[in-house]
N, C-alpha and C positions, 0 to 999 in steps of 0.2 A: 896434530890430531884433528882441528880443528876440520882441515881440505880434506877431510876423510867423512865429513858427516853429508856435504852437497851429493858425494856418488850412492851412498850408501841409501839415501833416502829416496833418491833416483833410480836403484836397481830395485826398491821395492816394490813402487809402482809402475816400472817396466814388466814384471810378469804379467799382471794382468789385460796390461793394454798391448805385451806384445803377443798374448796367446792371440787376444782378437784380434790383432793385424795379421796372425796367421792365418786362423782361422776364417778370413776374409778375405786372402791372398791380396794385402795392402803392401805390400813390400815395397813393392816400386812408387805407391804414392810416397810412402816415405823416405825416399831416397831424392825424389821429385823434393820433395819443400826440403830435406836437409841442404838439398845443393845449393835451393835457391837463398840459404840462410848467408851462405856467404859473398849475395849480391844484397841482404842486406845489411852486413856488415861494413860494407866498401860506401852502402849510399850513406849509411851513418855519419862515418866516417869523413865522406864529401861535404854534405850538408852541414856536420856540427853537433850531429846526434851521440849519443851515447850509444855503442854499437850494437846495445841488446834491443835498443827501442829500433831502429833500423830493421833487424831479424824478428822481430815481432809482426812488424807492419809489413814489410815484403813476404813473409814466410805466410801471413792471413791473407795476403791479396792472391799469393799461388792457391793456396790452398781453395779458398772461392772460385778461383780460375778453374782450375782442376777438376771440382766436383761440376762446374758450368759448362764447359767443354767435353766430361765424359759423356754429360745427357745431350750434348748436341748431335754428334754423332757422324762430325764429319772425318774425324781420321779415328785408326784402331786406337786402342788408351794404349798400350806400348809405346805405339810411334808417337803418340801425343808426350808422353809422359818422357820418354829420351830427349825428343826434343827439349822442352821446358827446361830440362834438368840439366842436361850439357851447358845448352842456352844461358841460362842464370850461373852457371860456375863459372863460367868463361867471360863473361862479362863483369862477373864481379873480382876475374882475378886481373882484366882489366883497370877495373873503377880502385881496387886497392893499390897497384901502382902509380895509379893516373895519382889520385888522393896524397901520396907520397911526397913525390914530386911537384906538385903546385904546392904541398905544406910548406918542403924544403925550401923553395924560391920566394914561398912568402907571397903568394899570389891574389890569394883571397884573404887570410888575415894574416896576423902578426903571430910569425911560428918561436912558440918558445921555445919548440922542442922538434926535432927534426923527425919523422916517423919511419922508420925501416920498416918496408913490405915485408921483408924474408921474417920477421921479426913477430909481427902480424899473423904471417900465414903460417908461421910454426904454433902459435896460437892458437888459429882458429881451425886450422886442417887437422890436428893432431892433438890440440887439447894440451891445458895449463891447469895445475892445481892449485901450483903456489901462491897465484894472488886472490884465493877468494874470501873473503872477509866474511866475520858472522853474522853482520846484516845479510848478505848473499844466500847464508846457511840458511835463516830464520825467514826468507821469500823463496826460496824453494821447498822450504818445509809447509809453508803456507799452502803455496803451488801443489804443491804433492796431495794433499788433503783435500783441495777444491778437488781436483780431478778425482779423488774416491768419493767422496759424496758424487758427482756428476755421473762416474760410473752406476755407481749403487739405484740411482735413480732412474737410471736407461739400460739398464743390466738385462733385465727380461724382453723389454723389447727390439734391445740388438741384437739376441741372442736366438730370436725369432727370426729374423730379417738379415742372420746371416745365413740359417736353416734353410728357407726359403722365402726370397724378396716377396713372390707371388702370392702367399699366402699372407705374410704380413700385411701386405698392401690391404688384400681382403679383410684380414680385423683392424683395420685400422689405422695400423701402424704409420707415422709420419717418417717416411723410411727418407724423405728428403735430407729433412731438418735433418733424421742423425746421422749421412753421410754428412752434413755439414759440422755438428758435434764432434764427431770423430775425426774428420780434419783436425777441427781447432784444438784435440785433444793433443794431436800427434804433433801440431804447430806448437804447442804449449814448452810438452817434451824436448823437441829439437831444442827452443831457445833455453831452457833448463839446463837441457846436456851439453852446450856447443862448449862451454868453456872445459867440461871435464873429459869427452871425449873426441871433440873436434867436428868438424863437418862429415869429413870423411867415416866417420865409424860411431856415430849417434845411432843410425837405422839400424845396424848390429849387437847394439846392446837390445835394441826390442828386440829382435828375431831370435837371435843363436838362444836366449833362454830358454823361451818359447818353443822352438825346435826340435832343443835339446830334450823338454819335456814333455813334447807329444811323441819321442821316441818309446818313453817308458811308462805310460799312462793311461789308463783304461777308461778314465772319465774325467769330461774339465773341469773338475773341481781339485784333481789330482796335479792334472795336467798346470794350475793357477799354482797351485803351492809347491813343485819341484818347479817350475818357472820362477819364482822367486827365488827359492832358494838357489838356483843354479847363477842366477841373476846375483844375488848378495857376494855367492862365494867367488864370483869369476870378477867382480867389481873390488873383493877386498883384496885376492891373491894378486890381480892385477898393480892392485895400488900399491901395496908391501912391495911387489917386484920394480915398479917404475921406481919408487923412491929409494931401495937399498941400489939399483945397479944404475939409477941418475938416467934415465928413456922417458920418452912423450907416454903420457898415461895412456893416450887414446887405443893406439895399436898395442900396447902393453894387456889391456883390459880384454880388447878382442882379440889376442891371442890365448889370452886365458879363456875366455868362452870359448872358444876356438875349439882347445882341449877340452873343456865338458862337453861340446857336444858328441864329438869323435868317440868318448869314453860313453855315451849315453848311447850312441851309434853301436859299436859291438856291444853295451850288455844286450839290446835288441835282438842284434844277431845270434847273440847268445843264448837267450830264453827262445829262439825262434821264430820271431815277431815278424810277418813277411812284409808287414805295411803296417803305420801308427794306426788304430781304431780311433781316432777322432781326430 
């Protein structure tokens, strides 16, 4: 029961920060730092680190990168942000092989223990529940709660400045700093999530909530609380399935969201709805 308390604390604060990655059309930032989490786990890994502090510190230097290169302005942020993100998977699905094999031979230090890539990357791509401990529980519950005070606190002014930047800018608003914020908000998330749903389907636990709940919601405050709620239930039904038919939570979980959004998709079409209002 215990591997049940890290997602569940995770899908709560995924509605709010994924309405505003919607709302912002950050998707692809956040698929840019999940990728690049898995070239921080391979430098972990190389180095000697503990693979979360690796995904921390690579996942914050994309993320800096990203918001630096969007205001430079010399490629579109598409082509930027594919790049970087292909870029950092593929080199990190290098550096965990590489990591592998110099353990095995015993290269750089004394291997007690031999490291299987495939092993790793079922790990890290697809997400593990079973080993996470309730110190792990008790710093994502920490984690989780930083980030709602941090939202609560820049609530009004990102909520201005996704409205419109230009106006923002005119009252004031340090619309820099909170692209930078909101990076490290979603860098936070990643390393939080990487073990419960993997590399590959972190960014879909924010979106599909989110998604799912500006299909059927006439204002964001509606829009926040069916995003959690679709967030909780597509997090628990996923985890009940993974662990009664023995599959990776990761894809297990976004396949559950999967199905709320499609079911939140025709009652849409159902009441009529030609386009979400917000």
């Amino acid at each position: 029961m215990s591997a049940l308390i890290a997602p569940l604390v995770l899908a709560i604060i995924a509605g709010p920060v994924g309405c505003l990655i919607v709302w912002r059309r950050m998707a692809y930032f956040g698929d840019a730092i999940a990728h690049s989490a898995l070239l921080g786990v391979a430098v972990g890994l190389f180095i000697g680190f503990a693979p979360n502090i690796g995904v921390a510190l690579i996942c914050a230097v994309f993320a800096i990168l990203l918001v630096y290169l969007q205001h430079r302005r010399k490629l579109s942020i598409d082509t930027l942000l594919g790049i970087l993100a292909h870029g950092a998977l593929a080199i990190g699905l290098l550096l965990v092989f590489w990591s592998a094999l110099e353990t095995g031979h015993g290269s750089h230090h004394e291997p007690n223990h031999t490291i299987d890539p495939h092993t790793l990357l079922e790990i890290y791509l697809l997400g593990s529940l079973e080993n996470i401990s309730m110190n792990q529980n008790i710093i994502l519950i920490i984690g989780a709660l930083m980030i709602a005070v941090i939202l609560k606190l820049i609530w009004e002014p990102l909520i201005l400045m996704t409205l419109n930047m230009d106006l923002a800018r005119a009252e004031g608003v340090p619309t820099l700093r909170l692209q930078y914020i909101m990076m490290g908000i979603m860098t936070a998330l990643v390393v939080m999530g990487l073990q419960i749903t993997g590399v590959l389907f972190i960014t879909s636990l924010l979106i599909m909530p989110a998604a799912a709940a500006r299909q059927i919601s006439t204002t964001p405050e509606k829009m926040i609380l069916w995003a959690v709620i679709f967030a909780f239930s597509g997090v628990l039904s996923g985890y009940i399935a993974s662990h009664e038919i023995h599959l990776p939570p990761g894809p297990t979980i976004v396949s559950a969201l999967t199905t709320i959004f499609i079911i939140s998709l025709l009652i849409s079409v159902f009441l009529r709805r030609k386009s979400p209002r917000i």
